[in-house]
N, C-alpha and C positions, 0 to 999 in steps of 0.2 A: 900631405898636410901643408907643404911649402907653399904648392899651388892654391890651396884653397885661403891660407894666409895671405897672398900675394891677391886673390879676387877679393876677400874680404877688406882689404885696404886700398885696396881702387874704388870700391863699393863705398867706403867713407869716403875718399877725397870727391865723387860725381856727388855725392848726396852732400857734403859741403860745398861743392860749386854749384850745385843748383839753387841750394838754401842762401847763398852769397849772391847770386844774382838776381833772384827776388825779391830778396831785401834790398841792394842796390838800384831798382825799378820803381821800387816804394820809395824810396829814400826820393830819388830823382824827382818822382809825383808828389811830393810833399813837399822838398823844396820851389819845385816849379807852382804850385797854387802857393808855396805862402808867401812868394817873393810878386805875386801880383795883386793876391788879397793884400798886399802892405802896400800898392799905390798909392794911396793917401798917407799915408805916413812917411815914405819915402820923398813924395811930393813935401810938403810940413818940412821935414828935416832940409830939402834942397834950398826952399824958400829961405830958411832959417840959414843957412850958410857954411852946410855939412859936407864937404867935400868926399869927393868918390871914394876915396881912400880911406877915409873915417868909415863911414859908410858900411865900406866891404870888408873893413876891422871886426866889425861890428857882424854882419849877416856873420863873416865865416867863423868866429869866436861861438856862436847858436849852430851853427851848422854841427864844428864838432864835437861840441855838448850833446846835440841831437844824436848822432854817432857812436858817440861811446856810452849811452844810454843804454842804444841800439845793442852794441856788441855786448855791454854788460849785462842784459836780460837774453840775448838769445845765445850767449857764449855756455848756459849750464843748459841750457833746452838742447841744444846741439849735442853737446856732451852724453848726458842721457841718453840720447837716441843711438851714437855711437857705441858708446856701452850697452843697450839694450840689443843692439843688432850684433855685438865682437858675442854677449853673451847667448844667444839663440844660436847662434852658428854654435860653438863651443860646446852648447850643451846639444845641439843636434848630431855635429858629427866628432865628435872628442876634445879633448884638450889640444890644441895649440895655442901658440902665441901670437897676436896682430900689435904687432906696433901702429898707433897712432900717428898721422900726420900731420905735426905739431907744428914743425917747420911750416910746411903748406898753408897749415891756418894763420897763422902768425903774416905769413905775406900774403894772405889775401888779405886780412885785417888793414895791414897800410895799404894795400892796390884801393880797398872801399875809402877808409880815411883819405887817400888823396883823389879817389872818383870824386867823392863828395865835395871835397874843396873845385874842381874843377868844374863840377856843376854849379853848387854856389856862384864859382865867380863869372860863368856864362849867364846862368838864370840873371845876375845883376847888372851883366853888360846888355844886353837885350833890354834892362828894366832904363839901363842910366842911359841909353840914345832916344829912351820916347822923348819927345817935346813935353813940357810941364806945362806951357800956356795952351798949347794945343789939346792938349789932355782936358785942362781944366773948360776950355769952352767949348769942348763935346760934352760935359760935364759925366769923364769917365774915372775920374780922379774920386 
């Protein structure tokens, strides 16, 4: 029973790493289109006299709103599945107990919170060395 509580809980932490880094791939694919679908608005703000700083106050304040959306809608999906899987094992091969790794999710929660900030703040270094005059008379702005 030890062993099979020991495999049922390595079976949750791969089934939370996996679901963590596809959402983290998503995460990346949505900041990356929405931080160049904002060219024009990013250009506007530049014109207007919005310094980088402001700027990326700003993208990374949305980013982790986006975030904790994220975690707060797939933190009870996750959960269920976890439990749905502790309870199939339990009721197939007897009673034991799997401890949860709660620890583990909890730091991956901040490894994604700060993945995220550090996409954020590349996707917007990439955005703030385009040329804005250049931009605008390719008219890609």
């Amino acid at each position: 029973k030890d062993i099979l509580a020991y495999l049922v809980r390595f079976v949750l932490v791969i089934f939370i790493t996996i679901a963590s880094i596809i959402c983290l791939l998503n995460v990346y694919s949505s900041i990356s289109a929405l931080v160049v679908s904002r060219r024009k608005h990013f250009a506007i703000l530049k014109s207007l006299g919005t310094t980088y700083k402001q700027l990326i106050s700003i993208e990374l304040r949305e980013s982790i709103r986006m975030v904790a959306r994220s975690v707060l809608i797939a933190a009870p999906i996750a959960a269920v599945f976890c439990f749905a899987i502790s309870y199939l094992l339990i009721s197939r091969f007897g009673h034991f107990t799997v401890t949860f790794p709660w620890i583990f999710i909890l730091i991956l929660v901040a490894v994604i919170f700060a993945a995220t900030l550090l996409m954020t703040t590349y996707c917007l270094r990439r955005e703030h060395k385009i040329d804005i005059i250049g931009e605008i008379k390719r008219e890609s702005v």
